[in-house]
C-alpha angles and dihedrals in degrees: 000000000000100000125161103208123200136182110184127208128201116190074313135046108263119184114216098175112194127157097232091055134022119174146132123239134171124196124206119187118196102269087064092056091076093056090090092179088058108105123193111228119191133176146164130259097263096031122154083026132083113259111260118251099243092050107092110196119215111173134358135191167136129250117195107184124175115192141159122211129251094236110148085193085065108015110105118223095226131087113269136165126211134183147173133221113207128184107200128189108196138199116198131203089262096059096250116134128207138154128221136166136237147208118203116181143179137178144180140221113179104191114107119274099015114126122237145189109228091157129045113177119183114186126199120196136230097002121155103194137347145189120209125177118191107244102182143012116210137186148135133200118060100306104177109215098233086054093050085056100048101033102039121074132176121202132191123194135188110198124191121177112192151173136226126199107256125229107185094221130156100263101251116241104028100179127154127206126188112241102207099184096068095014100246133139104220117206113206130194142166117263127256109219079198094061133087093191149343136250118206119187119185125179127195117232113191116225092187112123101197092246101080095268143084142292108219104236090237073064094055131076132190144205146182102201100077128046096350123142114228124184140174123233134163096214127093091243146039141213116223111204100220100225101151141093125251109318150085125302108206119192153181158206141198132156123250115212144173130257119190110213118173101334088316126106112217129191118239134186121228122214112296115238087237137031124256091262147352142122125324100226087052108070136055097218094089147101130204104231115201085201139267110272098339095187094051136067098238129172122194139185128196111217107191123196121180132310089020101307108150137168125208132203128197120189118200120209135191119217092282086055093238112144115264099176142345125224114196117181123192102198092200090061098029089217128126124211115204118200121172143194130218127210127213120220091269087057087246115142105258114157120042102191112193121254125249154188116256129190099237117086094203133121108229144102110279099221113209093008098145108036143183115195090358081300137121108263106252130160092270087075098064116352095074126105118255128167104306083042094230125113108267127211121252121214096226125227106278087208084077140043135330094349086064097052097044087043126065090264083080097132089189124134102218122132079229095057092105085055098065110098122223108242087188102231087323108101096141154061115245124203135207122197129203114261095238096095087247099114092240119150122247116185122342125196125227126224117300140005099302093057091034102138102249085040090091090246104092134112118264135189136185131199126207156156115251115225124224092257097047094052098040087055087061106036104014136249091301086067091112118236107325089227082080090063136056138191130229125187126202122197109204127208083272101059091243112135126235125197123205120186122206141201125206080274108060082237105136115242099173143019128177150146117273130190144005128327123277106236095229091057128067114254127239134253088235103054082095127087111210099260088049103250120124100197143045133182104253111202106213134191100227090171115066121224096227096058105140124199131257133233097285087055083254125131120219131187125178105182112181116218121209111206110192098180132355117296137153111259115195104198115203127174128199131185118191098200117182142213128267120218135207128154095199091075125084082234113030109195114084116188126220122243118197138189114227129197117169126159136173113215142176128246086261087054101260117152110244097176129356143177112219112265118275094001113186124233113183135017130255094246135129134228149197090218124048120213126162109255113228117213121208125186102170109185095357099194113003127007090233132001117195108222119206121208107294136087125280134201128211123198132186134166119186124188135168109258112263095211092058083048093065097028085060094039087051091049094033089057103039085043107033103108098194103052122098117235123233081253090057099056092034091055084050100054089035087052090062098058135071118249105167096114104028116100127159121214117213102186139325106352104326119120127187118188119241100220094045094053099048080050087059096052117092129163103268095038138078137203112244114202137173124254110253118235086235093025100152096205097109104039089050081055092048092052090047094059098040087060090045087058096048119108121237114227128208088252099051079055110050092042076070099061088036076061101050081054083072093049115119097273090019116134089265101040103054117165136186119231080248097052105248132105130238086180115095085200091055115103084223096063118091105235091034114185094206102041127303113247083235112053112125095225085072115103110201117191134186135236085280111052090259136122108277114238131171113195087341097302118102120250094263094053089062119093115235104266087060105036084062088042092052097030118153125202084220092063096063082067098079095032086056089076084066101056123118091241107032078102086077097068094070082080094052093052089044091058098030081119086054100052090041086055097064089039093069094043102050079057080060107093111160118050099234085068094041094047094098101047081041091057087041089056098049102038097048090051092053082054098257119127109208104200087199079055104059107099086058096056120117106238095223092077088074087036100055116075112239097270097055096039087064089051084054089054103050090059092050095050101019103036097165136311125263109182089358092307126135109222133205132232107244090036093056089046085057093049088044093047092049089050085059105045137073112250091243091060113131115252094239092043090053087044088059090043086047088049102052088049096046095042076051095052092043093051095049099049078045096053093042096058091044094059084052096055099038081069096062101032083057101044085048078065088043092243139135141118101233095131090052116102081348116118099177090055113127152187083262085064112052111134107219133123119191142178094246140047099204096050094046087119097050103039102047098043085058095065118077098242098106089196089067091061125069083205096064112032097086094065096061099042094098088044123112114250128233117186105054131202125198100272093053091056093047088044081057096054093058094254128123108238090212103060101081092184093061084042095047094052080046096058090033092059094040085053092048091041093052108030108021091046104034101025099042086243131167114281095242111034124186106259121209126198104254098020107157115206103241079239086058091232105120138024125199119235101187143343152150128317088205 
């Protein structure tokens, strides 16, 4: 075993025995030289004794050193030279005595740049013990006494370096303890005086099962091998950081030790305290960890340096994983350094707030650390608009955080404490982006008040296009197209511009210094022209030639405007609008008539300059001669507007009139004398077909010819006929309008799709390119399990009622080719009945009340017209029928079997339970509505409020025992669609009930439903369902339906999401199996009673 051993003595001979270092040392300061009778006396640790046998030394020595200290309260500023006399008598390791004498000497020099000796070391081997008496003190220079005593010291050092036999053995007492306080798990064992040092190697097992619950450690197995953390300390103990979530941390110890081997010491292991791996439950070297920061998204990372050092960093992350604060912990210090970071409303990083030490050691998120208004720092502190509608900076509470450190109220006991500066509430760097979603910075602050962002004093930088002028004026007329090349200025602290030029390849091109002068900075010799004039008016096109419009015909053109420093700017606008030409007019110059918008804003979205909206340039006339119109709007608002530093956006939109659209079509089309009229093509195509035996009756006995109406027609004309006396006209337009005011219901709907089904290609109508089908369900095939195509009990019908014929055969006499060629939506009407799930429908007939019910309360907005269906509701469900009452009953309650009448019931009257109450549900409604409101609301506007959420909660208990109760009223008619989309469907779960126990086979495979009959259910099981339950649309959305704690965070968060966040609502509303949102968006699947 490789130790170091040190004693260390100061004026007197003080033992620290370790088992890393064992040594002697004696100190003399300058006040003891003088003692000239004090004789320094050292010795090793077995002296006068024989070194033991098992002791190898290595190396053995002493160390003089004479040195002065660097203190600028004592050091004179002057040369000086100072040196010792020492008289030494000396025993060395083999016994032999001897006595020499020494000079040790230092000096001083303190010009720049002279070289000095402020240290002088001799060094003596293998020597076992020694006595030295000072002989003589020298110097020369103006040495004040007091200086001598408190500058000069004189050590003296035994060193012995030394090797144990190793044993290799499991260090004895391995137990481990959590230290709460810094979140550590500390592994303690006994010393080995054999061993030079210690590895420990831990490894994480995770006990989570997915579910929410927890894997029994006779479940669990470790192993070292993989994904364990070793490191190498020469200490009897280690501190785990506890940086993982819930599990097990398994760990281990073994010895290292030296072995000599000619001349060369090799490091050896010794055995480890556990194999390398094996079964939880079985070993004592573990701890049972609950899991680092459960609540939080948190990421860490374990950086290790020699003899066990290590750093930790812990990042904490919001939902949206951006990083809220960062904990580093250097264990050699114990100290933790927070830094954290602020997001604006837009999740950009907008406040980087220093980081800084803190007193506690432990690993956790340190919850309100940088505060405003003794509150955690958040967007709405800064990132709001006020007057100037840009973010402002906030001076942070110095009881917290980095503004106390960096603020007198620092309680830290560091020598550098006076060196921190106060930044006054301003320990950060704040950062504002543009507002064009690109990530590009906008203006950042710098550190303090001073160079706070709004302070005048932070960075800014602008980003714009460069126009053709502007970059010709810098590189010439052979610059290329200046769309190739941006600008970016930058506005130092100073307030001083710098311009950067780019290519399309972000390469720069160009840098130079724009603007006037800061006052605060010299100016240069170049900011004159040569004819002494800094500034010239520069005439830009901010509008390209080559604009093209949009999709409404309209052209639009948005041109941002960096202003660096104050400057006059003079808008025109000219528009160059030609003629168009046609000689088929009398007059053939139309002239062009445009809508024009154009406004100058700030960047807070003032209007600076404007033209009126939709101002008109031009007049809907015709002419004889066509010349182009020049516009001119010079200046178009104000004749000169000053801009301050800051950047500008122009916008203008410019589209052809409509009016003068439809004026110039109307005149193009009555006095355009080439063009045909509708007559004229109509008379061409009509001349081509035969008429002689088509005549149409209007009504009685009255007959028009159609050619020679249509003859009669011209484009200014129109026919005049009488009303017939059964003319059908009005009552086709009545019927019209009765089916537009019909309400659609979910199963009408869905029947549709249950048609479609029956489409050529449709999943019941699968078809082969040959015409043929492979699918049993497939009305093409010839044993269909749904219906054949051709079966004769069929009756097609056309569009129009009427028996369906193609070229005089039925559709069932048609072979399939042509039965697809000729297919007819209308026939899927008569091959619907045959559908597996047509038997569903029967349920919607049978609560069409129902439906029609909550249709007309949902119409129902205020509460005094709601108060009788409100009564009806309540006293039927306490069992009392109110005959003034009836034409407010929901229907359901004659609909619903007793049993589930009584389930009704219960919701109505025993919602749910808060404090061990059953509430009911108007009453909670009522609780709900005051949580939600302000106290100032007005009583009818919360009982319309009441009554939305109460008509919501009613609807949903309704709709959820419904769906109960749809199940059996179906599976009483043996039919339901189980098999159906479902793979995992099986003969155990055939839904058929039958008279008799010995036909079950036979009489439910006769019924249509396929699910009855363990035949048939194989076939559908790859078919897509229509009628959905709960579960399947669950099952859709990706959630298992059984797992009510998924389903009930899911509830929970669309009840938050839509009432809480919408409505105002509590936080935590009670949720009720079955609830409906009044807007029909969500529906809760489970929740709390409480």
């Amino acid at each position: 075993m490789n130790r170091l051993s040190k004693i260390s003595f100061l004026f007197s001979v003080i033992c620290f025995f370790t088992i890393n270092l064992n040594a002697q040392t004696y100190i003399l300061n300058g006040k003891d030289f003088s003692n000239s009778s004090n004789n320094i006396v050292l010795s090793d640790q077995f002296y006068p004794n024989p070194i033991p046998n098992n002791y190898n030394v290595l190396s053995q020595y002493v160390d003089i050193t004479l040195s002065f200290v660097h203190d600028n309260k004592t050091l004179i500023s002057s040369n000086f030279d100072f040196n010792i006399d020492i008289d030494i008598d000396l025993v060395d390791i083999n016994g032999n005595t001897n006595s020499i004498s020494k000079n040790l000497a230092v000096d001083f020099d303190p010009n720049p740049g002279k070289k000095y000796k402020d240290l002088h070391k001799i060094r003596l081997k293998d020597i076992r013990h020694l006595t030295a008496l000072i002989k003589g003190v020298n110097h020369s220079g103006a040495i004040p006494l007091k200086d001598i005593e408190h500058m000069f010291y004189l050590e003296f050092q035994i060193i012995d370096e030394y090797l144990y036999d190793f044993n290799g053995n499991v260090p004895n007492n391995i137990i481990s303890k959590h230290q709460a306080y810094s979140n550590e798990l500390v592994v303690n064992w006994d010393m080995d005086q054999s061993a030079i040092a210690y590895d420990v190697e831990w490894t994480f097992v995770s006990n989570d099962n997915g579910d929410g619950g927890f894997i029994s450690s006779s479940d669990l197995k470790y192993s070292f091998r993989n994904n364990a953390s070793r490191v190498t300390t020469k200490n009897n103990f280690y501190e785990i950081p506890l940086i993982y979530e819930a599990g097990w941390i398994v760990y281990r110890v073994r010895s290292l030790g030296k072995l000599e081997e000619n001349g060369i010491l090799y490091t050896i292991p010794g055995n480890w305290s556990l194999t390398d791996a094996g079964n939880v439950n079985q070993i004592n070297d573990k701890f049972l960890f609950n899991g680092h920061e459960t609540l939080l998204n948190w990421q860490s990372s374990l950086i290790f340096a020699d003899e066990g050092k290590r750093k930790v960093v812990i990042t904490y992350s919001d939902g949206l994983l951006k990083n809220r604060q960062v904990l580093s912990h250097k264990k050699s210090l114990d100290k933790s350094i927070i830094g954290e970071t602020i997001y604006d409303f837009e999740g950009n990083p907008a406040l980087s707030i220093l980081p800084v030490p803190i007193e506690s050691s432990s690993l956790e998120f340190q919850h309100n650390f940088n505060t405003y208004n003794n509150q955690s720092v958040s967007a709405k502190d800064f990132d709001v608009n006020k007057s100037d509608c840009y973010p402002h900076s906030i001076a942070l509470d110095n009881t917290s955080g980095a503004a106390k450190y960096y603020s007198p109220n620092n309680n830290s006991q560091s020598i550098f404490k006076e060196s921190i500066d106060d930044a006054k509430g301003y320990p950060y760097i704040q950062t504002q982006y543009t507002p064009d979603h690109t990530g590009r910075i906008s203006k950042i602050s710098l550190l303090g008040k001073k160079h706070a962002i709004d302070k005048g004093h932070a960075i800014e930088n602008y980003y714009e296009t460069v126009s053709n002028n502007r970059i010709q004026r810098i590189f010439g007329s052979e610059v290329g197209a200046s769309k190739h090349y941006t600008r970016n200025i930058t506005r130092d602290a100073n307030g001083q511009y710098f311009a950067t030029y780019f290519d399309l390849k972000d390469n720069v091109v160009a840098t130079s210094i724009i603007g006037e002068a800061p006052t605060n900075l010299i100016e240069l010799d170049s900011s004159s022209y040569l004819d002494n004039r800094f500034s010239e008016i520069i005439s830009e096109e901010l509008i390209p030639y080559n604009n093209l419009p949009d999709k409404s015909l309209t052209l639009n053109v948005i041109k941002n405007i960096v202003q660096p420093f104050s400057s006059d700017y003079f808008l025109s606008y000219e528009l160059k609008a030609p003629y168009y030409e046609n000689t088929c007019l009398p007059n053939p110059c139309l002239e062009c008539v445009y809508e024009i918008d154009i406004n100058f804003i700030d960047e807070c979205a003032n209007v600076l300059d404007e033209i009126d909206q939709n101002h008109i340039l031009g007049n809907t006339i015709s002419s004889s001669t066509c010349n182009d119109k020049q516009h001119n709007l010079f200046p178009f608002g104000k004749n000169k507007i000053t801009l301050n530093e800051g950047r500008y956006t122009l916008n203008k939109s410019l589209k052809v009139n409509q009016e003068s659209i439809d004026y110039f079509a109307e005149y193009y089309l009555k006095n355009n004398t080439c063009l045909k009229t509708y007559n004229d093509f109509l008379l061409e195509e009509l001349n081509k077909l035969d008429f002689s035996l088509c005549n149409i009756s209007c009504c009685g006995d009255s007959t028009l010819d159609l050619k020679q109406i249509i003859v009669d027609l011209d484009y200014q004309t129109s026919l005049q006929t009488s009303t017939c006396a059964n003319d059908t006209l009005d009552n086709e337009l009545d019927e019209i309008l009765q089916l537009c005011q019909k309400t659609v219901s979910i199963c009408s709907n869905t029947i549709e799709i249950m048609k479609a089904d029956f489409y050529p290609g449709g999943q019941y109508a699968l078809y082969q390119t040959n015409y043929t089908s492979q699918d049993p369900t497939s009305i093409f095939s010839s044993n269909s399990l749904t219906v054949s195509y051709d079966n004769p009990n069929i009756n097609y019908l056309d569009e129009y009622g009427n028996p369906a014929l193609i070229n005089g055969l039925r559709p069932q006499d048609l072979t399939i080719k042509d039965f697809i060629t000729y297919f007819e939506v209308s026939w899927a009407d008569a091959l619907v009945k045959y559908h597996p799930e047509y038997c569903y429908t029967k349920f919607c007939d049978h609560i069409s009340l129902s439906d029609n019910y909550n249709s007309q309360i949902i119409s129902i907005d205020l509460h005094q017209d709601a108060q009788n269906y409100i009564q009806s509701i309540q006293s039927i469900s306490q069992g009392l029928n109110l005959s003034q009452l009836a034409q407010y009953e929901d229907p359901v309650w004659n609909i619903l079997p007793t049993n589930y009448k009584s389930l009704l019931s219960d919701k109505v009257l025993s919602y749910t339970q808060i404090n061990n109450q059953n509430i009911d549900m108007w009453t909670l409604s009522s609780q709900m509505t005051d949580k939600m409101l302000p106290a100032n609301t007005s009583i009818n506007d919360k009982l319309n409020i009441q009554w939305s959420i109460f008509r919501s909660l009613y609807i949903g208990a309704k709709t959820e025992i419904l769906e109960q109760y749809r199940t059996s009223y179906l599976l009483d008619i043996n039919c339901c669609n189980d098999c159906i989309d479902n793979v995992k469907f099986t003969n155990n779960d055939v839904c058929c009930k039958s008279s008799s126990s010995l036909n079950v086979l036979v009489e439910c495979c006769k019924i249509n439903n396929p699910c009855a009959c363990n035949l048939k259910y194989s076939f559908f099981k790859s078919k897509k369902k229509r009628f959905l339950t709960f579960k399947d649309a669950f099952d859709l959305a990706g959630y298992d339906f059984s797992d009510l704690n998924s389903l009930q965070n899911i509830a929970n968060a669309e009840t938050q999401n839509n009432c809480c966040d919408k409505l105002k609502m509590p936080q935590t509303p009670p949720v009720k199996l079955g609830m409906l949102s009044e807007d029909n968006n969500w529906i809760a699947v489970q929740g709390d009673d409480g």
